[in-house]
N, C-alpha and C positions, 0 to 999 in steps of 0.2 A: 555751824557755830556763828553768831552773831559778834562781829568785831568791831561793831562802828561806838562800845559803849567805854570802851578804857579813857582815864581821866575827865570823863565828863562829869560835870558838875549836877547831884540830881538831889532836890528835894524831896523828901519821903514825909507829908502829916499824917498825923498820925501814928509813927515807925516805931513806938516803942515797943510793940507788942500784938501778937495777932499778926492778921494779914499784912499790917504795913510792916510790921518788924522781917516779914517773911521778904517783901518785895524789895526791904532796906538791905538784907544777904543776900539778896541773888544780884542785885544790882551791882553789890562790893563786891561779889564773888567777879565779876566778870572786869574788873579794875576803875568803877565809878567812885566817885568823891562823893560819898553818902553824908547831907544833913539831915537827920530826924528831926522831925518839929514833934512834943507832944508838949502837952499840959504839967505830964507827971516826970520830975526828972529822973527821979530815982529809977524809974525803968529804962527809961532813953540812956543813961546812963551806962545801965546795965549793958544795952543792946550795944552801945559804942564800944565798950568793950570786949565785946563777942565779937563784934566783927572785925576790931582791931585786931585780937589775939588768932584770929584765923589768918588774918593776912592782910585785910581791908583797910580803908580810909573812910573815917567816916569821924561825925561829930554830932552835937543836938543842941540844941538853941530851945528854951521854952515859949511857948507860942500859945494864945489862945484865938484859933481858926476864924474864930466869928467875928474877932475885934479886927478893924482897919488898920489901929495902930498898931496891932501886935505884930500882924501880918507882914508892915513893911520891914516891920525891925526884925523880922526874920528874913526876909532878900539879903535887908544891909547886912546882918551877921553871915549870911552867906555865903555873900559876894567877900567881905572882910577876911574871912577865913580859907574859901577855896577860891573867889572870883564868880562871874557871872554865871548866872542859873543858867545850863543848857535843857534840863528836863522837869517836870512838875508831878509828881505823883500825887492828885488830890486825892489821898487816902480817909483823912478824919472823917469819923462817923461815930454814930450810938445808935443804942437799938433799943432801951425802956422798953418793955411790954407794959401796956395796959390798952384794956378796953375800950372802946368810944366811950358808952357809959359812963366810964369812969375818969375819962382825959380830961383836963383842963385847958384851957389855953397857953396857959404855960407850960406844959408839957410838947403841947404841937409849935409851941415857937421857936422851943429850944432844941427840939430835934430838927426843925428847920435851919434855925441859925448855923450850927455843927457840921449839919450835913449837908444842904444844899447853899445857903448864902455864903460858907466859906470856900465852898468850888468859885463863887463868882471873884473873890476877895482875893484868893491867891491867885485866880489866873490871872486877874488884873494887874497887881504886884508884880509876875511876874514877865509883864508885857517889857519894857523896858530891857530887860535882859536878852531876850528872845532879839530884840532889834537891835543891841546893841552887836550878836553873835551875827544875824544873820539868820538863824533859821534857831526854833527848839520843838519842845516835845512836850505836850501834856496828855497824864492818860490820868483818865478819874475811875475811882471805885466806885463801882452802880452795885445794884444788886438785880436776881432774879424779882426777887420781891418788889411790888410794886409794879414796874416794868411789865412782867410776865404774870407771876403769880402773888395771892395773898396770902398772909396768915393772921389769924386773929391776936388782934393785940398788936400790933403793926403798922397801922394806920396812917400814923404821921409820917414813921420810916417808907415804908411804901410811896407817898405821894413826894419823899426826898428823892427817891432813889429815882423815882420816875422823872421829874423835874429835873435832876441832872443831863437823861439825857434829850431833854427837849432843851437845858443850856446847850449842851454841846453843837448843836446841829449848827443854830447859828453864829454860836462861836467859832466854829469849823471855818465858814464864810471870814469872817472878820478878821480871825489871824489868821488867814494864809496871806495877807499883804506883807507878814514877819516872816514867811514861810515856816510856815509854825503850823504842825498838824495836833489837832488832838482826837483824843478818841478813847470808848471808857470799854473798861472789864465788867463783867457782871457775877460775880460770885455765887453760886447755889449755897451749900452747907460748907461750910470749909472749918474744920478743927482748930476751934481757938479758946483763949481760955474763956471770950463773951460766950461761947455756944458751949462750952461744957458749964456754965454755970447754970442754963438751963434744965441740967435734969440727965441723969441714963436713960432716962425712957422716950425723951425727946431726941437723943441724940439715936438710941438704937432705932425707934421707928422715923428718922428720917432716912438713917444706912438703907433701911429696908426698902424705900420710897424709888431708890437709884439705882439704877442699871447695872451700874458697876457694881453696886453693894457696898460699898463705903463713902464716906465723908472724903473730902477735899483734903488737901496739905497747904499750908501760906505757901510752899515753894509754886504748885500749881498754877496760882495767881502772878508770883512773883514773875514766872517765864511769862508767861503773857504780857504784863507790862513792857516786859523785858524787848518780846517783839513789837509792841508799840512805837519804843524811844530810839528805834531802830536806827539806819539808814535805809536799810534794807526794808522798812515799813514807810519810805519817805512819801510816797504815792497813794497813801491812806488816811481819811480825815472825815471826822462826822459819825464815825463808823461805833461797832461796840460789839463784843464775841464773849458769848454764852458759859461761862469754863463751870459745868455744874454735875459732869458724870451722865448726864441723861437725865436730870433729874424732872427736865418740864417738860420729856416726851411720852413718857405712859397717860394712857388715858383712866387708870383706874391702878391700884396694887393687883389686884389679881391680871392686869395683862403683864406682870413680870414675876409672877410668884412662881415660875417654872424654868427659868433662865437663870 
């Protein structure tokens, strides 16, 4: 059991729903000061009170990831409400399917801005804090995709997810002078309500894709941040861990059609 996360201070973007909602309960479950950042409050809402009424601490601030101003005014509500950020979870993301064909450039700015220029925004934000504590924690949501593998219709998500962790590496460098590690998750298919909107036949023939034979759970993700923000992970940085069932080891469906 990991004990170094009770009342730490931990931002979740993203956290209303889906993976970040998921990593915003494991994190209160273990006695962290959860702020959600999303867009939509009505869910963040939601989610605070879910994990209030479990037992947690937690609150939500709305925030739009890609603006600077937003970003700060979510530290300040923060800090205002629980004190200094100890951990960063760059969660926010979107995933748009469309074709090159069919992209525009406003399509690939804005899945850039979202996904990758607010990984730079909050981390930067939240450098100040990280120095003021002495040491903190960021772990960014990556994906398989990109990184690893493709899928049609993905393009822009793909070259965010991959861009996150070419930030990371040298971010790795640069905050260890705050003794500040960060280091990112990579998620394969994980059950959310973006992947069920997708379709039963995209969700069934990915199950099938994986080793394990099912899709992810946000908790899955959630422990993995989880040993990120660690103590016990204090000696890791730059880094980033696969959590996908097996899903980018078959070299074909039929070398798992019999397992």
């Amino acid at each position: 059991m990991l004990t170094s996360i009770k009342d730490k201070v931990v931002i979740v973007t993203g956290g209303s729903k889906g993976i970040g909602k998921g990593i915003a309960t494991v994190f209160a479950k273990q006695g962290a000061k959860v702020m959600i950042a999303a867009r939509g409050m009505a869910d963040a809402e939601l989610a605070v009170a879910e994990i209030i009424a479990a037992g947690g601490t937690a609150a939500c601030c709305s925030c739009d990831v890609a603006d600077w101003q937003s970003v700060q005014q979510l530290i300040a509500t923060t800090e205002s409400t629980f004190g200094p950020v100890d951990i960063l979870c760059a969660n926010a993301g979107i995933f748009p399917q469309v074709k090159l064909i069919d992209m525009n450039p406003e399509d690939w700015d804005g899945v850039m801005a979202t996904n990758l220029k607010s990984t730079f925004l909050c981390v930067k934000a939240c450098i100040p804090s990280f120095e003021k504590n002495g040491k903190g924690r960021v772990i960014v949501t990556s994906s398989i995709t990109g990184p690893v593998t493709g899928y049609p219709g993905w393009a822009h998500y793909g070259a965010s997810k991959a861009g996150q962790l070419g930030f990371l590496k040298t971010a790795a460098m640069e905050l260890s002078r705050y003794n500040t590690t960060i280091n990112a998750v990579m998620p394969g298919n994980i059950m959310t309500e973006g992947l069920q909107d997708l379709g039963q036949e995209y969700l069934d023939g990915m199950a099938a894709s994986i080793p394990l034979k099912r899709l992810g759970a946000v908790e899955d993700i959630g422990n993995a941040a989880l040993f990120f923000a660690s103590d016990e992970a204090g000696y890791i940085t730059g880094q980033q861990i696969v959590v996908d069932g097996g899903q980018i080891l078959p070299e074909s469906l039929e070398s798992i059609a019999d397992i």
